[in-house]
C-alpha positions in Angstrom: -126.5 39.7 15.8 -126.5 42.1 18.9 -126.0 39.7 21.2 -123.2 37.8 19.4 -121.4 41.4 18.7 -122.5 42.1 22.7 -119.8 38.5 23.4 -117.1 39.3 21.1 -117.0 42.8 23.1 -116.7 41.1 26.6 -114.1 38.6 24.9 -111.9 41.1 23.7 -111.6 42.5 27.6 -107.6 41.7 28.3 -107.9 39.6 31.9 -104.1 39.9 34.0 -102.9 38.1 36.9 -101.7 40.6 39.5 -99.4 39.3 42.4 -98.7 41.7 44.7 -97.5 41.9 48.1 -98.6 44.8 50.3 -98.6 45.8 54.4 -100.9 43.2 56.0 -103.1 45.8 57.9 -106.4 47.3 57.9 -107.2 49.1 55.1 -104.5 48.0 52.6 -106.8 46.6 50.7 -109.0 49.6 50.2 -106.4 52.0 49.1 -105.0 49.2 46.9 -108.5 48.7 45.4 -109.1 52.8 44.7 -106.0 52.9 42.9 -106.3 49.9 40.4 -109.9 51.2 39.9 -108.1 55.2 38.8 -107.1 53.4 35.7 -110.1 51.8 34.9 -109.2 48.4 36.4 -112.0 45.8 37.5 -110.9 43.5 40.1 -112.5 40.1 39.8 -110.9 38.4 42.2 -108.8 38.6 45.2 -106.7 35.0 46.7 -104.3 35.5 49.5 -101.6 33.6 48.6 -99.1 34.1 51.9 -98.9 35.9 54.8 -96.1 36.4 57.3 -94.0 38.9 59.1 -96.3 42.0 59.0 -96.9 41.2 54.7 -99.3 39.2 52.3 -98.8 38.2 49.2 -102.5 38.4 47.1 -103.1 37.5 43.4 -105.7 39.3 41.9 -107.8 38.7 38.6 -107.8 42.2 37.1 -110.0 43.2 33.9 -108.4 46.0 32.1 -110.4 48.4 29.0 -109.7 47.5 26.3 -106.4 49.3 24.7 -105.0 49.6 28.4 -101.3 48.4 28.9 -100.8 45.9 31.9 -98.0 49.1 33.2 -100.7 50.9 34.3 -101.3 47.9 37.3 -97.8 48.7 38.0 -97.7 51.8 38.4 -100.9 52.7 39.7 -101.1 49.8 43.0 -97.4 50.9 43.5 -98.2 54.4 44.1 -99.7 53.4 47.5 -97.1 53.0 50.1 -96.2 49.5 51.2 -97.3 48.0 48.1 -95.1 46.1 45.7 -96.1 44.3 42.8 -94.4 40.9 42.0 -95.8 39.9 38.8 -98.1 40.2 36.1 -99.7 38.3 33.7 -101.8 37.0 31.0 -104.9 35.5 33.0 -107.1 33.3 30.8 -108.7 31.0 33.0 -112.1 30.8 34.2 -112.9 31.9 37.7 -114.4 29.6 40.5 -114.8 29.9 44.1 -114.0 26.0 44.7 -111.3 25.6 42.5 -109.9 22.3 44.0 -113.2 20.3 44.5 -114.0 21.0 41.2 -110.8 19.6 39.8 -110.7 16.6 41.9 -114.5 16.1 41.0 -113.7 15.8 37.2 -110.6 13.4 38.0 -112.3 11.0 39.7 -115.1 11.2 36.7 -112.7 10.1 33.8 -113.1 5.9 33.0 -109.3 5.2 33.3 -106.1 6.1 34.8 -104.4 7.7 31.5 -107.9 9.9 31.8 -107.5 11.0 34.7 -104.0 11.8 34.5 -104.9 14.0 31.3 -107.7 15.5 33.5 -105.6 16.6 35.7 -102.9 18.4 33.9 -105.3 19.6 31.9 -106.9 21.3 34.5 -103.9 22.0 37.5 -102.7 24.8 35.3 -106.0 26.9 35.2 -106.6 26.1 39.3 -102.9 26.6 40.6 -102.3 29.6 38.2 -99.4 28.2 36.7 -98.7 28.0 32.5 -98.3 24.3 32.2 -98.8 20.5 34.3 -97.0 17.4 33.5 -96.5 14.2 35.1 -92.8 12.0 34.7 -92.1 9.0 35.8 -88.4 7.8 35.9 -87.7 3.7 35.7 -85.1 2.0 34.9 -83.1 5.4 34.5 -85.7 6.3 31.1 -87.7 9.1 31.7 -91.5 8.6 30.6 -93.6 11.6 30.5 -97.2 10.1 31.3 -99.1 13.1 30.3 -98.7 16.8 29.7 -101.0 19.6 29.4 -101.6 22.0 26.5 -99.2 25.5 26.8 -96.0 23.1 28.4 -92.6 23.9 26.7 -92.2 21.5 23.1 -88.8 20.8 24.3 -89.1 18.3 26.7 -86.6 17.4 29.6 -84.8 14.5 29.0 -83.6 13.9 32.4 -84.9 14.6 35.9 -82.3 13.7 38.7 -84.0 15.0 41.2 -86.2 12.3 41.1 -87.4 10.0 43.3 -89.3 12.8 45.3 -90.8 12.5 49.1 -92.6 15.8 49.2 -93.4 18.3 47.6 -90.7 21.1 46.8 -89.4 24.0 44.3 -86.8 22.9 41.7 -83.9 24.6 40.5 -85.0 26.3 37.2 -80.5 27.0 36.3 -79.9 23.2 36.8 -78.2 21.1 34.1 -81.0 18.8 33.3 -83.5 22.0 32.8 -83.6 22.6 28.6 -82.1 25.9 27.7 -85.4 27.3 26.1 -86.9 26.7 29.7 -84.5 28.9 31.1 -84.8 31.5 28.3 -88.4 31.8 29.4 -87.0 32.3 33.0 -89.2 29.5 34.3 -90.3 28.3 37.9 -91.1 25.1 38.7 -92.8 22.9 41.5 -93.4 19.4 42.2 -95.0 16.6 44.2 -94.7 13.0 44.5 -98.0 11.7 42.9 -98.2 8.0 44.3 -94.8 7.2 44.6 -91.4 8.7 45.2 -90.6 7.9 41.6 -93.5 9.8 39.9 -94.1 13.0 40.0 -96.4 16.1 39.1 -94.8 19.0 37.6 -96.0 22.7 37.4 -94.4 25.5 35.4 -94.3 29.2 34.6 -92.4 32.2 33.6 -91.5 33.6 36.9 -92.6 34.4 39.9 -91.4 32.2 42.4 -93.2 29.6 44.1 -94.5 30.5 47.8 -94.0 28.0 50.6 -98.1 28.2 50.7 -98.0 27.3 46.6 -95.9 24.0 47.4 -97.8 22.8 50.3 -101.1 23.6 48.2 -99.6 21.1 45.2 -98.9 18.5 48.1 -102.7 18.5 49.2 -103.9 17.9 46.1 -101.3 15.8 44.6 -102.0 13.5 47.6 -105.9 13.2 46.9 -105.1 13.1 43.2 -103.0 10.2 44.0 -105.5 8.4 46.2 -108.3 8.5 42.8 -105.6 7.6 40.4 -105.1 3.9 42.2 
């Protein structure tokens, strides 16, 4: 009984996503890091997402007390100078230092193709921090969805003209084929040819968006992806 009230104490911990982009230069870091830690923040970890012309953008796995409102990240890393903070949110996925191997590891376990196409939706979201994967394909001018990953929008695009696809890129979230709840939820998108130029994986979320570094990161692995899913 100790032990399982001991869990349901740890569970209850809210765990946030913190992007933020600060002055790339000694000591940033530090201050940044004193400043979460004032209001009882516990950084668990720290990915540098982008840098370029004197910034970084860094997303940070931040444990907060329970009761504490995700405001106080706000207001606390922006009280250091330089510091801006570009999103934050809900962060429920489980941390690992070799995010990408893992994945790619458990894709190239499943028996089957339409395994390893769920694996890997099922799995993108929690290793490129985004709220939902899917994979289309567009023949004939029908749109199949091949698989989809638990959290994606119920309202499914019935279109996607901006297929076929050479390369990875960003797509226009305010575009006519893009269902209207997807826009109510503001969201972001990214994709990558996954084979061929007429399938394609699909990442979403409610904001922020996607860094050059985020797209060529979805390219790399849709590419190896693609090489297991022959």
């Amino acid at each position: 009984m100790p032990c399982r009230r001991r869990c349901a104490k740890v569970l209850a911990v809210p765990s946030y996503l913190l992007r933020i982009q600060l002055v790339d230069r000694p000591g940033s870091l530090g201050s940044l890091a004193a400043a979460l830690g004032s209001v009882g923040a516990d950084i668990l970890s720290l990915d540098v997402v982008e840098r370029t012309n004197g910034y970084a953008i860094d997303d940070l796995v931040i444990d907060l007390p329970p009761g504490a409102m995700p405001d106080t990240l706000i207001t606390a890393a922006e009280s250091i100078p330089g510091v801006r903070v570009v999103s934050v949110r809900p962060h429920t996925g489980l941390l690992d230092a070799h995010r990408e191997l893992e994945l790619l590891d458990h894709v190239a376990a499943a028996d089957d193709k339409p395994s390893k196409l769920q694996v890997l939706v099922d799995e993108a979201p929690r290793v490129l921090r985004v709220s939902w994967c899917t994979v289309l394909r567009s023949s004939d001018e029908e749109l199949q969805c091949l698989a989809v990953s638990p959290g994606a929008p119920e309202t499914r695009a019935a279109s996607a003209p901006w297929l076929p696809i050479q390369q990875a890129a960003t797509l226009d979230g305010s575009a006519e084929w893009v269902p209207q709840a997807w826009r109510d939820m503001d969201t972001t998108m990214v994709a990558a040819p996954l084979g061929d130029p007429q399938t394609a994986i699909v990442l979403g979320r409610p904001g922020p968006d996607f860094r050059p570094s985020e797209v060529a990161r979805l390219g790399y692995l849709a590419g190896i992806a693609a090489t297991m899913l022959r």
